[in-house]
Biopython code that builds the backbone (N, CA, C, O; Angstrom):
import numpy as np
from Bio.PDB.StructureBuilder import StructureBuilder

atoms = [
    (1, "UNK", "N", (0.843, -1.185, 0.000)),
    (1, "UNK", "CA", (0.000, 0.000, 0.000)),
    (1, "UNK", "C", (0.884, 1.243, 0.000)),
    (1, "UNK", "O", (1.822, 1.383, 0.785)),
    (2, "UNK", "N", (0.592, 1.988, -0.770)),
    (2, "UNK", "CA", (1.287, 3.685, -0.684)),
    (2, "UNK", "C", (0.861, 4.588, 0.070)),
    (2, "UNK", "O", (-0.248, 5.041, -0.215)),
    (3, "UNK", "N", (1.420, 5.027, 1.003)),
    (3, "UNK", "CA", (0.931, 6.316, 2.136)),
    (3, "UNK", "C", (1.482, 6.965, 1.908)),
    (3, "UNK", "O", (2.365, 6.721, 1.086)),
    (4, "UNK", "N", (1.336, 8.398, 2.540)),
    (4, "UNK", "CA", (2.031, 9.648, 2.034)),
    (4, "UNK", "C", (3.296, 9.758, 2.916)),
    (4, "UNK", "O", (3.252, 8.855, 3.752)),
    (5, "UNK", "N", (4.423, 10.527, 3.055)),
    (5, "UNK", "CA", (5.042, 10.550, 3.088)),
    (5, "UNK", "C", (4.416, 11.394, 5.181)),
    (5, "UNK", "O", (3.441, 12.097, 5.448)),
    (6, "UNK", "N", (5.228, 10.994, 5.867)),
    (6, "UNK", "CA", (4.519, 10.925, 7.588)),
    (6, "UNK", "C", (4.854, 12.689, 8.092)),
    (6, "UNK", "O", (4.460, 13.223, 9.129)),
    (7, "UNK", "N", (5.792, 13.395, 6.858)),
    (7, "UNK", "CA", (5.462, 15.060, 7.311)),
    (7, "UNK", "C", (4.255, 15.223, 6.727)),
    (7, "UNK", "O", (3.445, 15.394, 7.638)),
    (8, "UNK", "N", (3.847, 15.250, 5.931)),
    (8, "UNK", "CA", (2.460, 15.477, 5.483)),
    (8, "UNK", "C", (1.664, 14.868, 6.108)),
    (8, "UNK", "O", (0.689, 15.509, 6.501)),
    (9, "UNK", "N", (1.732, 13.677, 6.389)),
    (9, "UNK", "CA", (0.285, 13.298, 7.161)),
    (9, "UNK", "C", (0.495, 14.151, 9.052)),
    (9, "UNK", "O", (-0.584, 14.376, 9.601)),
    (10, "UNK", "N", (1.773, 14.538, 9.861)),
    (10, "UNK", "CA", (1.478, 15.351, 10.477)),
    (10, "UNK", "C", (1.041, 16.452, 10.337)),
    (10, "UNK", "O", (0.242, 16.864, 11.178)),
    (11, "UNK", "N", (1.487, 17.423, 9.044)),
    (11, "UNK", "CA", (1.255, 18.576, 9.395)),
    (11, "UNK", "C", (-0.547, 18.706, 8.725)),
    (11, "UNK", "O", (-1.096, 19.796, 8.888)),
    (12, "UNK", "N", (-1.383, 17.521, 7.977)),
    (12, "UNK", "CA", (-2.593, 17.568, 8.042)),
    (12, "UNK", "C", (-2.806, 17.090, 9.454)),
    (12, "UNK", "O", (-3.905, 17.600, 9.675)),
    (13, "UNK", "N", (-2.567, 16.619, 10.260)),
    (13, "UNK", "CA", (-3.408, 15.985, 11.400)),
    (13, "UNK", "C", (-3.057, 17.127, 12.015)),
    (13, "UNK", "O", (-4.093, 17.366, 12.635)),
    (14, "UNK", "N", (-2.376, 17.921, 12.250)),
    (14, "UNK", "CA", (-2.162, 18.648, 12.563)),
    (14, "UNK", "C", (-3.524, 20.026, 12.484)),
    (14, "UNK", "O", (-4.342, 20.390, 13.329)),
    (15, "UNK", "N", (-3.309, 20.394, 11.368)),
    (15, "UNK", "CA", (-3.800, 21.600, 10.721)),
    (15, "UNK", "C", (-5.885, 20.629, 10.862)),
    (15, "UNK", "O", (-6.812, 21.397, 10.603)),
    (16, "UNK", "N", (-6.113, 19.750, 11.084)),
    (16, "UNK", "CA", (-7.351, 19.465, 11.314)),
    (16, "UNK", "C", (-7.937, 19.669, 12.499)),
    (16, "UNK", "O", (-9.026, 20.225, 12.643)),
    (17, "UNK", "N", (-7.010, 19.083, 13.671)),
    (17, "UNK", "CA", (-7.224, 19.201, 15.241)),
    (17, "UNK", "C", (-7.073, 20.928, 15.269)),
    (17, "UNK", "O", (-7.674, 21.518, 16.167)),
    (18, "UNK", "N", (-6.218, 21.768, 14.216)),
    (18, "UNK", "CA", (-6.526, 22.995, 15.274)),
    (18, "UNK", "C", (-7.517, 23.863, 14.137)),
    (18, "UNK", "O", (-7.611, 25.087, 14.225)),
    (19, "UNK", "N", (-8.160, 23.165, 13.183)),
    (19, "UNK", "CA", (-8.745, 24.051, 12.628)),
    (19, "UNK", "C", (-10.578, 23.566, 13.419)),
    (19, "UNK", "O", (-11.548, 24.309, 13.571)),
    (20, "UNK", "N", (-10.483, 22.590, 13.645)),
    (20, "UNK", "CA", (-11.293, 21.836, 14.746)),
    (20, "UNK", "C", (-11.350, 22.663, 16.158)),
    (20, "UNK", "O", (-12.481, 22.917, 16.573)),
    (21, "UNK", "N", (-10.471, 23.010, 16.767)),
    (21, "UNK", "CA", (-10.696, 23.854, 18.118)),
    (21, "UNK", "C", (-11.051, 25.028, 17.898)),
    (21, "UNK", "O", (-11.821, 25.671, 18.611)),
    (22, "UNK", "N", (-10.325, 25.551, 16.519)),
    (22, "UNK", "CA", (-10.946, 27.355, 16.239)),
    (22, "UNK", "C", (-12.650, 27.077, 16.046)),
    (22, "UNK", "O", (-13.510, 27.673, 16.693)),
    (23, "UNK", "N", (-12.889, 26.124, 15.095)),
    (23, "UNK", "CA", (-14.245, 26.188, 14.955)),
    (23, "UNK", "C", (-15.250, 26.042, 16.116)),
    (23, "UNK", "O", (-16.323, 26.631, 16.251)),
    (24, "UNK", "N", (-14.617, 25.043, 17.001)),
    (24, "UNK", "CA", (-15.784, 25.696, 18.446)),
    (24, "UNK", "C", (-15.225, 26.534, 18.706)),
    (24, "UNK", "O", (-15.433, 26.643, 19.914)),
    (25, "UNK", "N", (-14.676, 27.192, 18.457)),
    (25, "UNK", "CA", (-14.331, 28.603, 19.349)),
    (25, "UNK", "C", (-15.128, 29.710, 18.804)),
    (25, "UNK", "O", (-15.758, 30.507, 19.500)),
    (26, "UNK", "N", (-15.057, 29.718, 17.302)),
    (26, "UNK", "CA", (-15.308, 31.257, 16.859)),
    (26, "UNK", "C", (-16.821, 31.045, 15.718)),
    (26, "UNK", "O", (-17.618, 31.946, 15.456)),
    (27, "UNK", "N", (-16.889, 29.468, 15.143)),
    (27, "UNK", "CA", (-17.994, 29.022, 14.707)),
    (27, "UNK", "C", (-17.613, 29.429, 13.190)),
    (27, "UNK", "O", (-18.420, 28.872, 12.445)),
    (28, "UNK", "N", (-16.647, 30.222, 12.436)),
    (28, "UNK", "CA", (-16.852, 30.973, 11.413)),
    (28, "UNK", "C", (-16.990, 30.227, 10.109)),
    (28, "UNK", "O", (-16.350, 29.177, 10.045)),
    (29, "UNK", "N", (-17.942, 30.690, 8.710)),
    (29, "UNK", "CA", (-17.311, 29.910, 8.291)),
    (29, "UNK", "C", (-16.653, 29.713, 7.381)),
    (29, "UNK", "O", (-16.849, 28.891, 6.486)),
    (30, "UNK", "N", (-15.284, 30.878, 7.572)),
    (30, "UNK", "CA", (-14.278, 30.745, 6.855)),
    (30, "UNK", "C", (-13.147, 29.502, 7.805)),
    (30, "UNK", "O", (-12.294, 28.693, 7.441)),
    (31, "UNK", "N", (-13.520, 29.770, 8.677)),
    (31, "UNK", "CA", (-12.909, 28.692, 9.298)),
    (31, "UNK", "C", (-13.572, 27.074, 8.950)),
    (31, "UNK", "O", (-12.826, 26.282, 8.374)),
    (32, "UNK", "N", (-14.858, 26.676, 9.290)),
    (32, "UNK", "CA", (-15.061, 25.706, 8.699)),
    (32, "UNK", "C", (-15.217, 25.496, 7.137)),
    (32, "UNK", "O", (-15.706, 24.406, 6.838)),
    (33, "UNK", "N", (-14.924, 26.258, 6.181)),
    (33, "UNK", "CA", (-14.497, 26.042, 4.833)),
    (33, "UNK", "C", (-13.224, 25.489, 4.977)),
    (33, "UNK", "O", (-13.135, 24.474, 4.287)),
    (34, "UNK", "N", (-11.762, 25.854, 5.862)),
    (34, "UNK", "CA", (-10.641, 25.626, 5.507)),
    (34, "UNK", "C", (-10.475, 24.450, 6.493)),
    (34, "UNK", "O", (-9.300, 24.091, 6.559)),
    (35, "UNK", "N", (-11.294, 23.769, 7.255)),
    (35, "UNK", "CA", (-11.577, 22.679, 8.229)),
    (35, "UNK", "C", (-11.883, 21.617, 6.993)),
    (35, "UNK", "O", (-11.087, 20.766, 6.597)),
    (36, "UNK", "N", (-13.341, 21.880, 6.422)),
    (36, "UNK", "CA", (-13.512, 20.828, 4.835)),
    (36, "UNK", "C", (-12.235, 20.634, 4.014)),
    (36, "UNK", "O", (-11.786, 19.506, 3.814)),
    (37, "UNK", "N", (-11.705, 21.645, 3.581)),
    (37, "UNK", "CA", (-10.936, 21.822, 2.926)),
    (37, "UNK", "C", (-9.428, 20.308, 3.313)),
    (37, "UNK", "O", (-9.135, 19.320, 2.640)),
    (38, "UNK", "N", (-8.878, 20.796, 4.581)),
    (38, "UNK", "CA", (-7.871, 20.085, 5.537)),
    (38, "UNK", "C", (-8.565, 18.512, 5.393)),
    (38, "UNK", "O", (-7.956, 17.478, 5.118)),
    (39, "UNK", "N", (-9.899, 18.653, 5.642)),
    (39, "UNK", "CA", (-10.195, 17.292, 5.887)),
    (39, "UNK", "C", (-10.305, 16.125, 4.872)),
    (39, "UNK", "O", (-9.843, 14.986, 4.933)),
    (40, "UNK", "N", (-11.199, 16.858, 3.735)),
    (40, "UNK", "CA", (-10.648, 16.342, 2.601)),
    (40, "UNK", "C", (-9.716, 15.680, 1.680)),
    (40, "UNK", "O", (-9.895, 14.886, 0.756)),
    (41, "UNK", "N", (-8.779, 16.171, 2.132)),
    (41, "UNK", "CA", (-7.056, 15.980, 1.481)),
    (41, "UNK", "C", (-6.536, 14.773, 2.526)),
    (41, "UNK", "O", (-5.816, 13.806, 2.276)),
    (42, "UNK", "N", (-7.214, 15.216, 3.887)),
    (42, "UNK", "CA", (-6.618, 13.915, 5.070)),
    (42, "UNK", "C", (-7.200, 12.624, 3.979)),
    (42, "UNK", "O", (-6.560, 11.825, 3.295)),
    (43, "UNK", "N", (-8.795, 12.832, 4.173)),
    (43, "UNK", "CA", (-9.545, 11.542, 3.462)),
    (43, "UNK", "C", (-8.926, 10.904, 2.338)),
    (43, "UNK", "O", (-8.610, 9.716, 2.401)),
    (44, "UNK", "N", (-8.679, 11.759, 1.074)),
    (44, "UNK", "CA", (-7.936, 11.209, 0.123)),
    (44, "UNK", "C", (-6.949, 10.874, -0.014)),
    (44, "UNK", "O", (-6.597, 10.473, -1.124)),
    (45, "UNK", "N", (-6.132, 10.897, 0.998)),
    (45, "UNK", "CA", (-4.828, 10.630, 1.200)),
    (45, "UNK", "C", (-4.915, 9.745, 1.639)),
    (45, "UNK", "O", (-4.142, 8.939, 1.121)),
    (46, "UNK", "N", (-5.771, 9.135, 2.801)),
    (46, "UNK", "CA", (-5.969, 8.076, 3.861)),
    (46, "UNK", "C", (-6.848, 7.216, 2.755)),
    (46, "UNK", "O", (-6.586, 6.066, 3.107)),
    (47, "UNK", "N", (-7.323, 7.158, 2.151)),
    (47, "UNK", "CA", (-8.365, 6.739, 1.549)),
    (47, "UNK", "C", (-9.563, 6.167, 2.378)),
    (47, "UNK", "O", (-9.843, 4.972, 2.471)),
    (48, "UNK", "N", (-10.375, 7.446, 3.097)),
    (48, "UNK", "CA", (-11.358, 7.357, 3.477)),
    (48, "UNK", "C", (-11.900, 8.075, 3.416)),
    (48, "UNK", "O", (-11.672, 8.994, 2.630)),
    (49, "UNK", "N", (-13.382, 8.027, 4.586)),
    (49, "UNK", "CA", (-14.740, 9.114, 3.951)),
    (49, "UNK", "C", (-15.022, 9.959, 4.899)),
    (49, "UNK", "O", (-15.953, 10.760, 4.809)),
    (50, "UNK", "N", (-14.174, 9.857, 5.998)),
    (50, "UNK", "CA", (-14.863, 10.520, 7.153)),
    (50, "UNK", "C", (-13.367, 11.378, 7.977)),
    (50, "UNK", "O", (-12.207, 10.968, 7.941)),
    (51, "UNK", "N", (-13.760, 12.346, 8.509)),
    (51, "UNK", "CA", (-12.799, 12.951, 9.402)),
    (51, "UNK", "C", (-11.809, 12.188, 10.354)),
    (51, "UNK", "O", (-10.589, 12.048, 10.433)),
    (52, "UNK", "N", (-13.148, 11.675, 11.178)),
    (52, "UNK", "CA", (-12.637, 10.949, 12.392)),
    (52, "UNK", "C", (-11.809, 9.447, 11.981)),
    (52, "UNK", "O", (-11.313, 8.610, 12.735)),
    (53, "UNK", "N", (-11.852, 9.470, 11.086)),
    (53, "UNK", "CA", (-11.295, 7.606, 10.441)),
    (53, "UNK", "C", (-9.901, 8.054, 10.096)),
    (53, "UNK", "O", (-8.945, 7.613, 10.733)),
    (54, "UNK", "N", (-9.710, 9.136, 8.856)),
    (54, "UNK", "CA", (-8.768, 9.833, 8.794)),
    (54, "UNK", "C", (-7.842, 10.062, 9.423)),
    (54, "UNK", "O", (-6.708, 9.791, 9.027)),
    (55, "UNK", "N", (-8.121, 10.675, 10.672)),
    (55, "UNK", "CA", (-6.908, 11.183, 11.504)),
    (55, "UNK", "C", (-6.690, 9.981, 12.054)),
    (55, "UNK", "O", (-5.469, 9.839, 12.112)),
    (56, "UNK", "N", (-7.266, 8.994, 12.510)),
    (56, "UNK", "CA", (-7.389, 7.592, 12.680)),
    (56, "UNK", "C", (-6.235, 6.706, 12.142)),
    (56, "UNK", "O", (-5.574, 6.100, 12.985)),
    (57, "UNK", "N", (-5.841, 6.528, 10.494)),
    (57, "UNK", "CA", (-5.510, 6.009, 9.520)),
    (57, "UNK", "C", (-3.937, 6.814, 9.627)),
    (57, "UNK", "O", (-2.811, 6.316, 9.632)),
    (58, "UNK", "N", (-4.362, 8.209, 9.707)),
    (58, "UNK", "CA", (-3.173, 8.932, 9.422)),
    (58, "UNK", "C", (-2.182, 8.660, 11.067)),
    (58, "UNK", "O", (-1.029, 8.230, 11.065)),
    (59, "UNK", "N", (-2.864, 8.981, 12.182)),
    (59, "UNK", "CA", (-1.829, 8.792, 12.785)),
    (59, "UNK", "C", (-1.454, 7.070, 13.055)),
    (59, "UNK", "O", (-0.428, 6.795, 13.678)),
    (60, "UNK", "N", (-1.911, 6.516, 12.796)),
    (60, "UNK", "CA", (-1.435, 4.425, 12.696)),
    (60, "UNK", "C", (-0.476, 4.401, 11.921)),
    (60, "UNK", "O", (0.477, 3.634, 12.054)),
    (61, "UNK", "N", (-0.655, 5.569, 10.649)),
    (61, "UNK", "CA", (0.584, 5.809, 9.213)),
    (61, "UNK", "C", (1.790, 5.921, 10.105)),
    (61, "UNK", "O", (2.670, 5.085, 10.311)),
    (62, "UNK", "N", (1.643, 7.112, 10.582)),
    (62, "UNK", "CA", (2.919, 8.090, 10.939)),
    (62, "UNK", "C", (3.528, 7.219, 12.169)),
    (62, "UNK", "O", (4.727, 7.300, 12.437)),
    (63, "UNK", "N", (2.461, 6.205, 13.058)),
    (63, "UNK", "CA", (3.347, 5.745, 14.239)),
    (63, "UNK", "C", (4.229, 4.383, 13.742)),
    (63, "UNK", "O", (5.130, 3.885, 14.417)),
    (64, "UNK", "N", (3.648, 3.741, 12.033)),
    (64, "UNK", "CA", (4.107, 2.589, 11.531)),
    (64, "UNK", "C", (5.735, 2.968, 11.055)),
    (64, "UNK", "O", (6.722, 2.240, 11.167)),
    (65, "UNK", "N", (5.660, 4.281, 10.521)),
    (65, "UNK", "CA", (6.484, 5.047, 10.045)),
    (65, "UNK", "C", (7.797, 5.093, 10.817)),
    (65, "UNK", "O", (8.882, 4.777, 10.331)),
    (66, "UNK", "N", (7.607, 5.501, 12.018)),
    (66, "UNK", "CA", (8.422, 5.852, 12.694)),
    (66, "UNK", "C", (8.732, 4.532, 13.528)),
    (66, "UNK", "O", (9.800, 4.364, 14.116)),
    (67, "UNK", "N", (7.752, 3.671, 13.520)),
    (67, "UNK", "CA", (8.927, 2.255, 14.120)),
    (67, "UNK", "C", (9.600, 1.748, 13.254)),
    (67, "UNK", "O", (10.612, 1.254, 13.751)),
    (68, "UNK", "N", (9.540, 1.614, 12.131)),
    (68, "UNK", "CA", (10.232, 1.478, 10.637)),
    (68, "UNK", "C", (11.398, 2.279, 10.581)),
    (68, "UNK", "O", (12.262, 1.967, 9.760)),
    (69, "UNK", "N", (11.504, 2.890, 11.038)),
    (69, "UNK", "CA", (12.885, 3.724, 11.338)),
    (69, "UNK", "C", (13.924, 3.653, 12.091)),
    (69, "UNK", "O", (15.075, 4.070, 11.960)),
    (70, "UNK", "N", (13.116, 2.784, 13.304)),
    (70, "UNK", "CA", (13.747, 2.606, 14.436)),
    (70, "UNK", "C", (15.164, 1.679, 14.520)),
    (70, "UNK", "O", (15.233, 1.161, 13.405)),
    (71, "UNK", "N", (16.084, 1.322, 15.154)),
    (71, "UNK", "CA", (17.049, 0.395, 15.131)),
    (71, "UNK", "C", (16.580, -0.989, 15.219)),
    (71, "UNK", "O", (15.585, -0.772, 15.910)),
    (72, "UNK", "N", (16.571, -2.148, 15.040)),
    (72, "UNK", "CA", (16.481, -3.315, 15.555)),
    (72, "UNK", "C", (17.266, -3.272, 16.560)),
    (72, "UNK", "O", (18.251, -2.549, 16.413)),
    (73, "UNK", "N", (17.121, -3.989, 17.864)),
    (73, "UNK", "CA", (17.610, -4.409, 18.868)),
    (73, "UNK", "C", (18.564, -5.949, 18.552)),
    (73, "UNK", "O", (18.378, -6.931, 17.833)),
    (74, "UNK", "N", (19.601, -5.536, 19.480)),
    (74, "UNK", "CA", (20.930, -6.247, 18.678)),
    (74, "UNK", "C", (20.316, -7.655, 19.604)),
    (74, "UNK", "O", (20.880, -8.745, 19.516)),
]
sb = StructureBuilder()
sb.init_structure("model")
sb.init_model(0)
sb.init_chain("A")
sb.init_seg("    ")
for serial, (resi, resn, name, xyz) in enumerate(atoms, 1):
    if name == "N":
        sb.init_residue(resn, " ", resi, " ")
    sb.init_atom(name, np.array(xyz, "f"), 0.0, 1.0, " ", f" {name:<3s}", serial, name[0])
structure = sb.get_structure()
């Protein structure tokens, strides 16, 4: 399977969780346009349909990622 490369899938998981806290905060919706927007790109990237699955998918990516990196133990 091809995943994106694990800076991109942080700096979307990223940019979702805080475009997610502005929106209860301020409700706007230029803010929830650029919330769709973020979330979207998570989905298609993750290849899924929903927000919450997404960040889901994406961070399992990024933690597979980074044990894949890790040393083997001698």
């Amino acid at each position: 399977m091809i995943t994106a490369h694990p800076s991109l899938l942080r700096e979307l998981v990223e940019r979702c969780e805080t475009l997610r806290r502005r929106l209860a905060a301020d409700n706007s919706a230029q803010t929830a346009r650029r919330l769709e927007d973020a979330a979207y790109t998570l989905c298609v990237i993750t290849a899924t349909r929903q927000l919450d699955t997404a960040l889901f998918v994406a961070r399992r990516q990024i933690a597979e990622a980074t044990r894949q990196k890790q040393p083997l133990p001698h």
